[in-house]
N, C-alpha and C positions, 0 to 999 in steps of 0.2 A: 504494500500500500504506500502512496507515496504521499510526501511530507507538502503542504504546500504554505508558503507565508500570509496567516491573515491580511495584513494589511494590505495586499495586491488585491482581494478579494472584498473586502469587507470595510465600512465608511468608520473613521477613526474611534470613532464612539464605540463601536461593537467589536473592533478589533484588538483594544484597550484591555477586554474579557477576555477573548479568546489565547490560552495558553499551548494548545495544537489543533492543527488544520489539517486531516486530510480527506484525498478525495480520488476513487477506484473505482475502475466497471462502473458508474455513475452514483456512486453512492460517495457523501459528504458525510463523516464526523465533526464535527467541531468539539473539544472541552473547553469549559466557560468557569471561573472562576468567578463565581457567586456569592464569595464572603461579603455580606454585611448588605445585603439585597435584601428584600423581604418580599413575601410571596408576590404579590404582585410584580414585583420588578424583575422577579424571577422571570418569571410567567412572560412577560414584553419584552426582555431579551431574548429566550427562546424563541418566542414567536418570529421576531425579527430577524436571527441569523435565517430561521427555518427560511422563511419569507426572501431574504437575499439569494442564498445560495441556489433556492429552488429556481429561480430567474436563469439561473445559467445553463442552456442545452446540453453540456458535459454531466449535470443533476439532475438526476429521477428522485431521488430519494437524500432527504435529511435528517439525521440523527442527532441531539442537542445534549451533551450533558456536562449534567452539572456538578462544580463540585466545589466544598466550602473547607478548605483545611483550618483547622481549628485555634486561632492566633492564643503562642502563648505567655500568658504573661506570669512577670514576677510578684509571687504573694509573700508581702511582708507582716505576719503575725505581732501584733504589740498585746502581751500579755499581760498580767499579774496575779499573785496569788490572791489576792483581796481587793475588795471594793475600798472605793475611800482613797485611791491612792495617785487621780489626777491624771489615770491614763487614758482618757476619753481625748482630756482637753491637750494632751501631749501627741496623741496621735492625727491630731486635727491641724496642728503648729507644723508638726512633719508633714504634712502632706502637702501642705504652703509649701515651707521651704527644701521640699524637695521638687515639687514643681517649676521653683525658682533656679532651681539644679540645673532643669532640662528636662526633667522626665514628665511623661504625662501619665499625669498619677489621678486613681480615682480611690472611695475611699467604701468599706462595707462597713458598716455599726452592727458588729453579731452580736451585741446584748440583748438579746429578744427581749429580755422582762424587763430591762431599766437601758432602754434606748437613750440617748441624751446628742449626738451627732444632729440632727434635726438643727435641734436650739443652738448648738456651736455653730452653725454655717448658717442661722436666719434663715432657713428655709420651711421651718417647721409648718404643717398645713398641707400642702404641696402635695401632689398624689404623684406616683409613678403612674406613668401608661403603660399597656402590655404589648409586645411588637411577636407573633410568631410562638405563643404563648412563653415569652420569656419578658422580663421584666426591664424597662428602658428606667435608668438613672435618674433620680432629680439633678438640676443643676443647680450651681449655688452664684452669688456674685463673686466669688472670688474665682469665679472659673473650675472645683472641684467638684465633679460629678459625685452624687451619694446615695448610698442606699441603703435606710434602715427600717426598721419594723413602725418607729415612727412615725415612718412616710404611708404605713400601710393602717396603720389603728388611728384610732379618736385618742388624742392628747390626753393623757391621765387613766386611760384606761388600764388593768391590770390584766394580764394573761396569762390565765391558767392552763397553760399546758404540759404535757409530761416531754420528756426527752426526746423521744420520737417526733413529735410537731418540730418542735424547737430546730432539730438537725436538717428536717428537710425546709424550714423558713431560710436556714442559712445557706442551704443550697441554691434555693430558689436568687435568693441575694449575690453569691456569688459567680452565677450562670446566669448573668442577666450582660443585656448588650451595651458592652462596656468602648465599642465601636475601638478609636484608635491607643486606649491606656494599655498604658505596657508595666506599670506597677501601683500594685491595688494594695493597698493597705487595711488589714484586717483588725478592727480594733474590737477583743474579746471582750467576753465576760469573765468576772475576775474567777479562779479559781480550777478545777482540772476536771470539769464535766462533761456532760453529754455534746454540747456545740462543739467543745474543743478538741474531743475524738472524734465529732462525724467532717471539720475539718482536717485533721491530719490523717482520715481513712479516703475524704474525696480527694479533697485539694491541699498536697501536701506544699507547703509554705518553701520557701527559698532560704528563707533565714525568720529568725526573731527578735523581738528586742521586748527584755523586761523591765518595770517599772516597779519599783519602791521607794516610800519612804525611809527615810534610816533609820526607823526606832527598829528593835528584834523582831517585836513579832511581825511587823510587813516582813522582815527579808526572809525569816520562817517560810511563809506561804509562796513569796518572792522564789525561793530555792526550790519547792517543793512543785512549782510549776516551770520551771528551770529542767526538772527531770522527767515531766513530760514529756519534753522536745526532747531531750536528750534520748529518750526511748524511742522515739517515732525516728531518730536520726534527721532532726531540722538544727541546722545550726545555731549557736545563740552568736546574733549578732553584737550585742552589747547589754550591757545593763544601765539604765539609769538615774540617778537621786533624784525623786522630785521633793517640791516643799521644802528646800535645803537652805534655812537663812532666810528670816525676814528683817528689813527693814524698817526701822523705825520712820515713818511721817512724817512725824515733828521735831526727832533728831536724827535721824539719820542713825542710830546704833545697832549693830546687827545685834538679832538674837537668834537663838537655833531652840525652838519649843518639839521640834523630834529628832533632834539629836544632828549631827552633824558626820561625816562620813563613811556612816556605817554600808552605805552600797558600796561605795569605792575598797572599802576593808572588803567587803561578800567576794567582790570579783578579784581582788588581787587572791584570795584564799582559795577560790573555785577555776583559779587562772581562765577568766573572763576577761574582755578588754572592758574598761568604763568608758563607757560614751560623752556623761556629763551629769551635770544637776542642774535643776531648772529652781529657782529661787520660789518662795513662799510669796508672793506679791498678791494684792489686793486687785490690780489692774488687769492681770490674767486671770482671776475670777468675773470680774465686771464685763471684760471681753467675750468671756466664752457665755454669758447670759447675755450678751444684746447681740453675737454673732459678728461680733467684730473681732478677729483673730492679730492678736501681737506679733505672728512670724510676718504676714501683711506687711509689719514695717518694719523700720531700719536703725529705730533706734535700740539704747542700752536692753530694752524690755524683751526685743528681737534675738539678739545674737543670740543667748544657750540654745536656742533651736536651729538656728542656723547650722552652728558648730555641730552640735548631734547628728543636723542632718547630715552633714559634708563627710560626717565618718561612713554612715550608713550609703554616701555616695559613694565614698571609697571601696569598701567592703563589697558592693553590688559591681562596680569596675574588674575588682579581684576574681570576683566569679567569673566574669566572660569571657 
């Protein structure tokens, strides 16, 4: 069967799709790369090569297939042993300033029961559409596509369901059309349960990054979900101090109300690298409730995220 060049054939538009051309004893194959088409559009390219090629006296007969290889992207897991511990609003700053990296990053809220991504990016309200029965992203103003259970319940409402629900919500979130991001950031539920096995049995992560505060018992649970990944074989990218050192207001004198470097002691001890600590501030509370995010800018309040992120740039460079 011989090979022929779309483009000699076929008007640039349709040629663009087409990845082999051939055409024997009067019959035409065309393969048509269909990624990120939806049925309809499916549908009006086939029809149309169908519809070209049949034109040509050399074609009796055309054959159209399709075919969508499945893009894949990097899942970066941000975990913690315990709630409470500011990795909703950590993984939301990463996603900024990794965006600001280069990468085109989107982001999944897998806390099915205590969603809070919604309210960090302002978009809370906001419905997903379904494309293909798979789930199309909110968008946010800052340009970071999201998707959490938020987006799919009534504000306040609680969700009573058992592990089984919960595993396939987060499939449903993480197999949704994420069009061109190449690194999706998975921000868990604290702890080592049902979501966190039914993602390292579907979609195993690329790397991790843990969050704690310094006092013991965060790095307890901190470590304790540390050898989750360690079991499933997902690397740990780093670990890092949040709430580390607040500022006085009206003098400026630091104080440390949960203790002070006890993440950076966990990972020198667990030969982890530390990424950084993100300071105790009033301002990145205030931000992540009106949906205005501090990696957004460029001031002092911006860097620790920055920095974090630029290791987790590094790290992700290492892999390729």
């Amino acid at each position: 069967m011989s090979s022929t060049d779309p483009k000699t054939l076929l008007p640039p538009s349709l040629a663009a799709r087409v990845s082999a051309l051939t055409i024997k004893n009067g019959r035409a194959i065309a393969v048509v790369d269909a990624a990120g088409l939806g049925t309809k559009d499916r549908a009006d390219i086939e029809r149309a090569i169908s519809d070209t090629l049949g034109q040509r006296e050399d074609v009796s007969e055309t054959r159209v297939v399709l075919t969508a290889e499945r893009k894949q992207r990097r899942l970066i897991a941000v975990g913690s042993g315990k709630g409470g511990v500011g990795k909703s609003t950590l993984t939301a700053n990463l996603a900024v300033a990794l965006a600001q990296l280069g990468h085109k990053v989107g982001l999944v809220d897998a806390d099915v029961y205590g969603p809070s991504q919604p309210v960090i990016f302002g978009n809370q309200g906001q419905k997903p559409v379904a494309r293909d029965e798979k789930l199309v992203p909110v968008d946010s103003d800052i340009g970071i596509p999201v998707l959490s259970m938020g987006h799919l319940v009534e504000p306040g409402r609680a969700l009573a369901w058992r592990g089984p629900m919960a595993g396939n919500a987060l499939s449903q979130l993480i197999d949704a059309h994420w069009d061109d991001v190449d690194t999706l950031l998975v921000d868990l539920p604290p702890g080592t349960g049902d979501v966190q096995l039914t993602m390292l049995q579907r979609f195993k992560p690329m790397g991790a990054v843990l969050v704690s505060t310094p006092q013991d018992l965060a790095l307890i649970d901190a470590a304790r979900a540390g050898q989750l990944f360690d079991q499933a074989d997902v690397p740990i990218i780093g670990l890092v101090e949040n709430m580390a050192g607040y500022a006085c207001p009206h003098c400026g004198e630091m104080s440390d109300p949960f203790g002070k470097g006890g993440v950076e002691t966990a990972a020198q001890r667990l030969d982890l690298p530390f990424l950084g600590r993100i300071p105790l501030d009033l301002a990145i509370r205030e931000g992540s409730d009106k949906g205005t995010l501090p990696a957004a800018g460029d001031d002092l309040l911006a860097q620790p995220f920055h920095d974090i992120a630029a290791k987790i740039h590094a790290w992700i460079g290492a892999q390729s």
